[in-house]
N, C-alpha and C positions, 0 to 999 in steps of 0.2 A: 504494500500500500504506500503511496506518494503522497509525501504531505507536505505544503509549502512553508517553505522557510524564508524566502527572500524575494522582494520584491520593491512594489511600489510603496512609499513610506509619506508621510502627513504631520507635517511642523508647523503647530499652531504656538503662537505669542498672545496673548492676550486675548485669543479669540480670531483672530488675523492670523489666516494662514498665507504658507510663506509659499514660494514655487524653489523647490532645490533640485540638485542635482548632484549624482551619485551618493553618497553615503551617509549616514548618521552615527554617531559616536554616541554611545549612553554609557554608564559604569555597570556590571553586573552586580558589583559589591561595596559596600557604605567602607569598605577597609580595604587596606591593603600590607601586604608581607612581607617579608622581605627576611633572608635564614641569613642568622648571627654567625652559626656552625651548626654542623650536621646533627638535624632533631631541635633543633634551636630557633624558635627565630621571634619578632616583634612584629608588632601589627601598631598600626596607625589610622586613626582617621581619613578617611577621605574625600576630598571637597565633591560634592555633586558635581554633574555639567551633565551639558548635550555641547557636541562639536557638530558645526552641519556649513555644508556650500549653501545657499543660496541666490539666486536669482535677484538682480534689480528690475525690478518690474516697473512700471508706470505709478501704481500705487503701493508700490513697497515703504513698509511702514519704520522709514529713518529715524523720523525724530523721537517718535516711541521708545526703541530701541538704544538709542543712544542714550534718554533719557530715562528709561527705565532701573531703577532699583529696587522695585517688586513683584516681577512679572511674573506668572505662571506659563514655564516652556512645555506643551506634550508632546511628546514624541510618538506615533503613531506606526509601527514597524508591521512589516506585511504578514508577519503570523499570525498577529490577532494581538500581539504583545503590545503594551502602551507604557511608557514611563514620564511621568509626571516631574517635573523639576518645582519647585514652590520658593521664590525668595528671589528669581532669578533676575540675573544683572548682566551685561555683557561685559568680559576681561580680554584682553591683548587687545591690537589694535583690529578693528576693521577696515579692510580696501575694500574699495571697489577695483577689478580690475577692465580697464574699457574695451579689450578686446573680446570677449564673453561677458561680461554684467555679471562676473561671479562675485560674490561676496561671502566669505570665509567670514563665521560666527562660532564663537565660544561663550556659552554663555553656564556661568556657575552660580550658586543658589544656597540658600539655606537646607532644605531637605529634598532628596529625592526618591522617588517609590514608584516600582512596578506593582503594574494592575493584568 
């Protein structure tokens, strides 16, 4: 039996969704590890995010984004999987690049969680 894993994917910001292209970045896990020595190791927190391309469209929503420091990012992945980012703010810089209207976003958050 074949069952879809990958596909077409849905990045909503506040409600505004976005148009992207190729891939989305979510965290599987709120931690991360990293081995001291063998059988060993520490865990850390780790910051939420969604990493995603995006499209400058005609009504791509800039000034939101740039101003935002509480947005709710969903992330909408073609299994059926959804992860919710809550608190969300955009970190690094954003371009726009003019040869494709891609716009590379990073955006991190107070809590994130799969639905």
């Amino acid at each position: 039996m074949s069952q879809k894993v990958a596909g077409t994917c849905y990045i909503k910001v506040d409600g505004d969704q976005l148009v992207i292209t190729g891939g989305v970045e979510c965290p599987l896990s709120d931690v991360k590890r990293e081995t001291v020595t063998r059988g060993y190791f520490k865990e850390e927190d780790q910051i939420p995010y969604v990493v995603v391309d995006a499209v400058k469209t005609a009504n791509f929503p800039r000034a939101k984004l740039a101003a935002g420091i509480a947005m709710t990012v969903t992330a909408e992945l073609a299994d059926g999987s959804v992860y919710v980012l809550s608190g969300a703010y955009l970190v690094d810089e954003a371009k726009v690049t003019g040869d494709d209207a891609k716009v590379a976003l990073k955006f991190e958050g107070i809590q994130g969680d799969w639905q």
